[in-house]
C-alpha positions in Angstrom: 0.0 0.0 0.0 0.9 3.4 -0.8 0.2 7.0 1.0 -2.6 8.5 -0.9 -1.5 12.0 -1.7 -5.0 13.5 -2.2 -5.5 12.5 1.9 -2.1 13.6 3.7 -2.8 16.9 5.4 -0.5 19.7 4.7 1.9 20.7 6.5 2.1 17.0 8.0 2.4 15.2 5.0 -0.6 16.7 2.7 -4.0 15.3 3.5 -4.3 10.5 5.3 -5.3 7.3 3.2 -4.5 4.9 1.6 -4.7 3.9 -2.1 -3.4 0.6 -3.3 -0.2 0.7 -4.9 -1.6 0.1 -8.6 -3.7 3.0 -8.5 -0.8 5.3 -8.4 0.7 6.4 -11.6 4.2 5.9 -11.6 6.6 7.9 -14.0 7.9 6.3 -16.9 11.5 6.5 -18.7 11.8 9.2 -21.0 12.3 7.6 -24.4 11.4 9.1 -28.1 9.4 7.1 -30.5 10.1 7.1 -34.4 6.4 9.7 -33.5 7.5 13.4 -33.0 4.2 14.8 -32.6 1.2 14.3 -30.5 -1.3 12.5 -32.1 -4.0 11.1 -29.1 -6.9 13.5 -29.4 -7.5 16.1 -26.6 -11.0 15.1 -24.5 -14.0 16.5 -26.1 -16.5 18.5 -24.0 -18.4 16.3 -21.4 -21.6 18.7 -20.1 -19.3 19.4 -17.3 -19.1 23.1 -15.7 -16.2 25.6 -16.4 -14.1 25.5 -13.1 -15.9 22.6 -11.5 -13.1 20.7 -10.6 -11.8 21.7 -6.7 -8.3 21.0 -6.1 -6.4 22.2 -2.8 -3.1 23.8 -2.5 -0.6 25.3 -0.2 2.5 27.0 -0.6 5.6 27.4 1.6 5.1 31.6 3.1 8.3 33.6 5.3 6.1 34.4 8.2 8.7 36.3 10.9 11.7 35.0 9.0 10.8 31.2 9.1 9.0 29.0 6.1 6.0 28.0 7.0 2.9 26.3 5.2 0.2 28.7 4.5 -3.5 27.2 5.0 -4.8 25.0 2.5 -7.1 26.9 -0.2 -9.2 25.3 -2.6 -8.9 26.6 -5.8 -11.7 26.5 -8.8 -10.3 24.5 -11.9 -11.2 24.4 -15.1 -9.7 21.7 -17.9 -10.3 21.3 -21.9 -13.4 18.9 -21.3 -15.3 21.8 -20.0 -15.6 23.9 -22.7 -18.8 23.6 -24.2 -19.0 24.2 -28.2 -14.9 23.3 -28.2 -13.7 21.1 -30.9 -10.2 19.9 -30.4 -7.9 20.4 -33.5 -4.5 19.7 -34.3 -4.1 22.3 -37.1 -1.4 21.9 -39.4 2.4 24.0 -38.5 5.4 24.8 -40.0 8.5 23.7 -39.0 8.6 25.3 -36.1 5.3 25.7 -34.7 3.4 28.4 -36.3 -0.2 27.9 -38.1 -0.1 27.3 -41.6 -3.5 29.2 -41.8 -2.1 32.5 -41.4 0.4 34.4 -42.8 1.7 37.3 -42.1 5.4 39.1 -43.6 7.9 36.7 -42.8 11.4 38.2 -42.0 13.5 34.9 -41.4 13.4 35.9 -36.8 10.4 36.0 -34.8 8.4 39.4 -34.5 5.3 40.3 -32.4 2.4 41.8 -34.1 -1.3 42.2 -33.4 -3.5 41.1 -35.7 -7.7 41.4 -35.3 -7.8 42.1 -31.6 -5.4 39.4 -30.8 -1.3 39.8 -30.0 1.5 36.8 -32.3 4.6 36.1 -32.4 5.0 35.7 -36.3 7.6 33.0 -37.0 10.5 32.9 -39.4 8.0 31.4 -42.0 5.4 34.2 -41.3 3.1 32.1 -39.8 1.5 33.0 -36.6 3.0 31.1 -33.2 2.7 30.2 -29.9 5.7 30.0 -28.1 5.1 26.6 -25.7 8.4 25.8 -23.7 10.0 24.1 -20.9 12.6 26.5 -19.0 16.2 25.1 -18.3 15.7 22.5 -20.9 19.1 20.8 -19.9 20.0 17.9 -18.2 21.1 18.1 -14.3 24.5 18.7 -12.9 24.5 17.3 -9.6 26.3 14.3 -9.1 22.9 12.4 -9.2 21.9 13.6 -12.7 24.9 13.4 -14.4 25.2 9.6 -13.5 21.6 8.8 -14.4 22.1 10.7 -17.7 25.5 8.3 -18.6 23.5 5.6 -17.8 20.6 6.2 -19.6 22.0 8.3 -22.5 25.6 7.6 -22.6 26.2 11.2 -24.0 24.8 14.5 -24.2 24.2 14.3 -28.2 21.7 11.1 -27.8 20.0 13.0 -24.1 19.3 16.1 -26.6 17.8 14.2 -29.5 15.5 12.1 -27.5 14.5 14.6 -25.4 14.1 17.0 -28.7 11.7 14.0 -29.4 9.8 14.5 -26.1 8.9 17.8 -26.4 7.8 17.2 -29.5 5.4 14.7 -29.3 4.1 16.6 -26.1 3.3 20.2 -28.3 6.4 22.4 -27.3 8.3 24.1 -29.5 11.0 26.0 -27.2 13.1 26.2 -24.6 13.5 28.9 -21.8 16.2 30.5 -20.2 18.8 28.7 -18.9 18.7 26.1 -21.6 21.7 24.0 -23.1 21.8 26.5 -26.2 25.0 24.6 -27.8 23.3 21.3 -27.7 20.0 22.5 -28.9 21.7 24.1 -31.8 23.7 20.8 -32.4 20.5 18.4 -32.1 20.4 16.2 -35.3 16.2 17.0 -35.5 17.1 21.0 -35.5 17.1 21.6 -39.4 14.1 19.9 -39.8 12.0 20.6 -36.7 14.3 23.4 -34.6 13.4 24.5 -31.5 13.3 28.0 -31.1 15.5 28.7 -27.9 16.3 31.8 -25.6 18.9 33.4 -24.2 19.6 34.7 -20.9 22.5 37.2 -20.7 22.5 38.5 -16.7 23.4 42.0 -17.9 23.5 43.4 -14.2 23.9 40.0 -11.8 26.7 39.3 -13.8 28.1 42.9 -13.3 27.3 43.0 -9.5 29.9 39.9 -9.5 32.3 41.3 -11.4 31.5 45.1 -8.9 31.1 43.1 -5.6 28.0 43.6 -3.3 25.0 41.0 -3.8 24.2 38.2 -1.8 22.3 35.4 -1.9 18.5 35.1 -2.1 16.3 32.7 -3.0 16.0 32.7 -6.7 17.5 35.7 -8.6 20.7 37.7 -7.5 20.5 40.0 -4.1 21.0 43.7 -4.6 21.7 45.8 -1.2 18.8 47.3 -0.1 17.1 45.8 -3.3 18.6 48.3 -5.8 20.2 47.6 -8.5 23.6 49.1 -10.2 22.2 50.9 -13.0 24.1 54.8 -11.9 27.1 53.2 -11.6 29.1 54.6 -14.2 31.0 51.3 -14.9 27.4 49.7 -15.7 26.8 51.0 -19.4 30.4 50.4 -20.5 29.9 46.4 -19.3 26.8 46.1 -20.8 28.1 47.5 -24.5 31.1 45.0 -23.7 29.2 41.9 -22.9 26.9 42.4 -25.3 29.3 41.1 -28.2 28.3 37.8 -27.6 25.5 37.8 -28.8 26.2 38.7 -32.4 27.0 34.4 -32.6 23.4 34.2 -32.5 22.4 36.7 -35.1 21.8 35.1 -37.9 20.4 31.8 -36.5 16.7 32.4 -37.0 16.2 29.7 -34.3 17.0 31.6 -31.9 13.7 33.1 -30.1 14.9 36.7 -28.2 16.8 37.6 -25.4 16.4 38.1 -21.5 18.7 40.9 -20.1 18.3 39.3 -16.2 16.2 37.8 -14.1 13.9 39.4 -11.3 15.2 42.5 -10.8 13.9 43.9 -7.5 12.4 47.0 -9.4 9.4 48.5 -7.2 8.1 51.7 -6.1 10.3 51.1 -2.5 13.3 51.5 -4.4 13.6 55.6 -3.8 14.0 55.1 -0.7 16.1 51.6 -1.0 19.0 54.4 -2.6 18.7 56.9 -0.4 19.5 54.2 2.6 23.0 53.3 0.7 26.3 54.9 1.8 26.5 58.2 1.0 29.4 57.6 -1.2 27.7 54.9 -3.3 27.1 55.5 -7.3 23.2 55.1 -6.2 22.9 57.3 -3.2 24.6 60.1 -5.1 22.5 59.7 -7.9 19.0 59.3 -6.6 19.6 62.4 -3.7 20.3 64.4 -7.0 17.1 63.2 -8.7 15.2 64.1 -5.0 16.7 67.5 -4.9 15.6 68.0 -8.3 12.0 67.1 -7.8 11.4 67.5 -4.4 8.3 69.5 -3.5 6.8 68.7 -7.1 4.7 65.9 -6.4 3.3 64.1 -3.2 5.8 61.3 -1.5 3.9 58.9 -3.5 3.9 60.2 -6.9 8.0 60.8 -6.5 8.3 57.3 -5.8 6.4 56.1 -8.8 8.1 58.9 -11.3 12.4 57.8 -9.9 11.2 54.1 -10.8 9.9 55.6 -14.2 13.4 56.9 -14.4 15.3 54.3 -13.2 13.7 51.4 -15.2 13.7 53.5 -18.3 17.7 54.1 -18.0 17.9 50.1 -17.2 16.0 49.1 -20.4 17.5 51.7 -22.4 21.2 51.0 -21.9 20.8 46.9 -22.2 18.3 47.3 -25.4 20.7 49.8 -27.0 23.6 47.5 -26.8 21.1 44.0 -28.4 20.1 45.8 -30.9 23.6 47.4 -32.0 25.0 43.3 -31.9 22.3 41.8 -33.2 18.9 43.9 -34.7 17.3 40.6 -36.1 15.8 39.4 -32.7 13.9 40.2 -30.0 14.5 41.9 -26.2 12.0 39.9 -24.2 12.8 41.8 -21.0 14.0 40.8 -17.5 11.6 38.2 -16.6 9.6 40.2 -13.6 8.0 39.0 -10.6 7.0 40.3 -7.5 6.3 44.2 -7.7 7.6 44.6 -11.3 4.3 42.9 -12.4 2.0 45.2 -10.7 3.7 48.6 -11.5 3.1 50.5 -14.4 6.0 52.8 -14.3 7.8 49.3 -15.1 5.5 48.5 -18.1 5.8 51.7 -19.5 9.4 51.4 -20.0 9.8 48.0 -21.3 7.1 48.8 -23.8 9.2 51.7 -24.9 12.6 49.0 -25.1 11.5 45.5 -25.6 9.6 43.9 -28.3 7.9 41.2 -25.8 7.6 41.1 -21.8 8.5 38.1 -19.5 6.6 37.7 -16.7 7.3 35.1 -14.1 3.7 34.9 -12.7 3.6 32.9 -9.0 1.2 33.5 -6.5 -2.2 33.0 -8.8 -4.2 30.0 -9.6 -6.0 31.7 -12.2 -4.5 34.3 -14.3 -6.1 37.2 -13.5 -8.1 38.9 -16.9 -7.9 42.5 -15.3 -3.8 42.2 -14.5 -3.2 41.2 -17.9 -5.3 43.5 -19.8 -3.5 46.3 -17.8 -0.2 44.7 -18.6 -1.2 45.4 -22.6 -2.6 48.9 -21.7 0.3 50.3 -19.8 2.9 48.6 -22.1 1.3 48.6 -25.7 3.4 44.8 -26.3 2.4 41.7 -25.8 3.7 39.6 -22.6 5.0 35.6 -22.5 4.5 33.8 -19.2 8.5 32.8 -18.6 8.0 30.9 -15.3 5.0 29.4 -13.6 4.4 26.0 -12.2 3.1 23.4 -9.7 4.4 20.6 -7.7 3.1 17.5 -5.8 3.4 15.3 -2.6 3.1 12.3 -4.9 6.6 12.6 -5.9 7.8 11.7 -2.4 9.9 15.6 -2.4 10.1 17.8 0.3 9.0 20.6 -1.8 10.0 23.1 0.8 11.6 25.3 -1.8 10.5 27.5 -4.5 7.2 29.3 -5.3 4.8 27.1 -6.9 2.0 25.6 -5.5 2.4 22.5 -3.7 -1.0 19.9 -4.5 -1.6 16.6 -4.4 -1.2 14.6 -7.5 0.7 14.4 -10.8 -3.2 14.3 -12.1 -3.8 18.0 -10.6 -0.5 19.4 -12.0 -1.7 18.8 -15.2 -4.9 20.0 -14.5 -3.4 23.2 -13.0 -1.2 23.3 -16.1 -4.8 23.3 -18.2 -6.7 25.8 -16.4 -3.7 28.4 -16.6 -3.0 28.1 -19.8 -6.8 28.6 -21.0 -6.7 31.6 -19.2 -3.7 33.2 -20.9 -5.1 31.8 -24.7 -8.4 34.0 -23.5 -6.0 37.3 -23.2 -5.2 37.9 -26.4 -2.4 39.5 -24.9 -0.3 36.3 -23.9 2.1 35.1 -27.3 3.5 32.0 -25.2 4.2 30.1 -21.5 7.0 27.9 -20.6 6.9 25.9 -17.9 9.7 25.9 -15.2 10.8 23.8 -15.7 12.2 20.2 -17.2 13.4 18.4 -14.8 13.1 18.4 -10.8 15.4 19.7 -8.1 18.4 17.3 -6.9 17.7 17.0 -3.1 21.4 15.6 -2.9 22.9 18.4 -4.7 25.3 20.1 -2.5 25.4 23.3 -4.6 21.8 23.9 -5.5 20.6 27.2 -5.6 18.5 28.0 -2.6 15.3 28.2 -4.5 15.6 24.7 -6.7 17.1 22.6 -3.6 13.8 19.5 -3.0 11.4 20.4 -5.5 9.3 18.5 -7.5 9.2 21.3 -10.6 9.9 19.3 -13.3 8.1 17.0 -16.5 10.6 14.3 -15.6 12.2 13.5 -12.5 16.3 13.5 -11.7 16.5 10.3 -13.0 15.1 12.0 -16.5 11.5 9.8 -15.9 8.4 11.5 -17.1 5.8 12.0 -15.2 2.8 10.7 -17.6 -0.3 12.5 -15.9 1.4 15.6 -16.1 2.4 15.6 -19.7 -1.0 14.3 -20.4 -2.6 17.3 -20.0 0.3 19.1 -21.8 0.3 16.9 -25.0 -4.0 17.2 -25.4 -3.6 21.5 -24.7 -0.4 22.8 -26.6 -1.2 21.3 -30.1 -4.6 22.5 -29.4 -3.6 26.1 -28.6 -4.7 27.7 -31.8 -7.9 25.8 -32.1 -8.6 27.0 -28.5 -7.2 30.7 -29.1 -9.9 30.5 -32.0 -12.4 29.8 -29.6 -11.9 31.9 -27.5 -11.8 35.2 -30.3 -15.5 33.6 -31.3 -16.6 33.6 -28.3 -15.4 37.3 -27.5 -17.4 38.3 -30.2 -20.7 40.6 -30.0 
């Protein structure tokens, strides 16, 4: 017999009963079939509800400095079956995703445009895409996962092309950041079915390494007092020089856009943040100078909202200036925001000015929510791509003590979860991709994890590169559907 998940109660173990051992779905080896794409049908509607499924969650909280589980919720689910007057459709792609239906100018590089209401990527081929990924689409480096990928691979070449395979045959057509780029570019299904791919170039973490002064936080690089470097007058000059790299990625129209960093602590706190810096500090001097120069113009407020205005707009200004000048065929996709960022519109305002698409990483919300999105379009005038979102489950046997996602029950209700958020991003109009984080799970064993990926069960396959099948389920009937549903959904919009 086996702990039923759906029963251990969380905290203590999540919900207590017990299921017998058969009635578990166990993962199953990763392996590609001569098949690389999906081809079991989607569920077709079954008279249920929208949202009628009820699955409970919990996620890990700081409450006075420790981690602590926060209350169970239940949260109001809705799946593919549910929507009445839905046909699922596989409709025919290009090679790399995009509907064959509709064309638009093709350049040879992805481009964003809106088109009847409703925001694209436009691929290489014209065609308009979805951009459906996995983030950190490379195989683990803990000791653990690099012996479990000998074993079952032998080499990095044959992990790439079956796992190329996998994410074929379960609707993705991209990887996120922090993805093996150089063995993406060298997988033998690439010419004939490439994935598009991203990279992340850590513009200001990498600089703040180079400067000295961060420390460690869960998840992105710490800034003192959460402000960043950007009126440091070293910070322009290493941003023009890293940049160079990128120009071995300009003509590859494979390659998707770029991500300058990752969760920047940009907010409407970070006035204040500069002005609590050592006096002699690059950031002190320059925000008491922008205080001085405004101060008595506005309420406490309104100055707070108009320095992150200017601070953001000289951050997105200096590392879009220096893409563009190495490489002006692809895209600047942002930092990846989270936290405040995704709530302030000073923020928006400036990467719609710089970038031609905005990552969000979007935690904290079962749902998308409609109203937060639309204002994301509104401030910004570009469309946005979900860049990190996910669930994890007690079925896995992980702690799961560490990162953001929700912790439920099941493998089953990841995929369920995975479902309900991505119908509500295809209703946005606003929302050109997601990608998962991420493709494979946290090493519990790893001695140099980062402090946010240390026990978790994140991944589509486990550290021993297993998938787990109810999970990727619910992926493989919803990505290949995605235009058929995004059709839907404009129909349905309709007066």
């Amino acid at each position: 017999m086996r702990l039923n998940p759906r029963c251990l109660p969380i905290p203590a173990l999540f919900f207590t009963c017990l299921l017998p051992l058969a009635a578990q779905t166990p993962a199953q080896p990763a392996s590609a079939t001569s098949l690389l794409f999906p081809t079991n049908p989607a569920p077709a509607y079954n008279g249920t509800k929208e949202f009628s499924i009820d699955i409970k969650s919990t996620k890990m909280n700081k409450v006075d400095g420790k981690d602590v589980w926060a209350p169970q919720q239940v949260n109001r689910t809705r799946v593919m079956e549910q929507l009445a007057g839905f046909t699922p459709k596989i409709l025919p792609t290009d090679k790399w995703g995009g509907r064959l239906d509709r064309t638009e100018s093709a350049t040879g590089f992805f481009y964003t445009k809106k088109v009847d209401g409703r925001w694209w990527v436009i691929d290489p081929a014209g065609h308009e895409y979805f951009n459906i990924a996995l983030v950190e689409l490379a195989p683990s480096h803990s000791p653990n996962g690099k012996a479990a990928m000998e074993k079952l691979y032998g080499d990095k070449a044959t992990w790439m092309k079956k796992t190329h395979a996998l994410l074929l045959q379960n609707g993705f057509n991209s990887a996120g950041a922090w993805s093996d780029v150089d063995a993406i570019r060298a997988s033998t299904l690439q010419p004939n079915h490439p994935l598009s791919y991203t990279v992340i170039l850590n513009f200001m973490a990498d600089y703040g390494k180079k400067r000295g002064g961060l420390h460690d936080t869960p998840g992105h690089a710490g800034f003192p007092n959460d402000t960043i470097f950007v009126f440091d007058p070293g910070f322009q000059k290493y941003v023009e020089e890293a940049a160079k790299q990128v120009r071995q990625y300009a003509a590859d129209p494979n390659l998707f856009g770029y991500f300058s960093d990752n969760e920047l602590p940009l907010s409407r706190k970070n006035l204040d943040g500069y002005l609590n810096l050592p006096h002699n500090e690059p950031g002190y001097i320059a925000a008491k100078k922008w205080l001085d120069e405004h101060k008595g113009t506005a309420s406490p407020d309104e100055l707070n909202k108009q320095f992150l205005a200017y601070e953001a707009d000289l951050y997105y200004s200096i590392v879009s200036s220096a893409l563009r000048k190495n490489d002006p065929n692809h895209m600047f996709l942002g930092s990846r925001n989270t936290g405040e960022a995704r709530n302030d519109e000073e923020v928006f305002r400036a990467l719609g000015k710089y970038s031609d698409c905005i990552s969000i990483n979007y935690y904290n919300s079962w749902t998308p929510d409609s109203s937060l999105l639309a204002n994301w379009e509104r401030w910004s005038g570009k469309p946005q791509i979900i860049t990190e979102w996910y669930t994890k489950a007690a079925d896995s046997g992980m702690p799961n003590t560490t990162g953001a996602g929700w912790l439920v029950a099941t493998q089953a209700e990841r995929g369920e979860f995975y479902q309900n958020f991505v119908l509500g991003l295809i209703a946005s109009k606003s929302i050109v991709g997601w990608q998962w984080f991420k493709y494979q799970d946290n090493d519990p064993n790893d001695p140099h994890a980062e402090l946010s990926n240390k026990d978790a069960n994140k991944g589509v396959v486990n550290i021993q590169f297993k998938n787990y099948g109810p999970l990727l389920e619910r992926m493989r009937q919803l990505n290949p559907n995605a235009y058929a549903l995004a059709d839907y959904f404009d129909k349905a919009a309709k007066p």
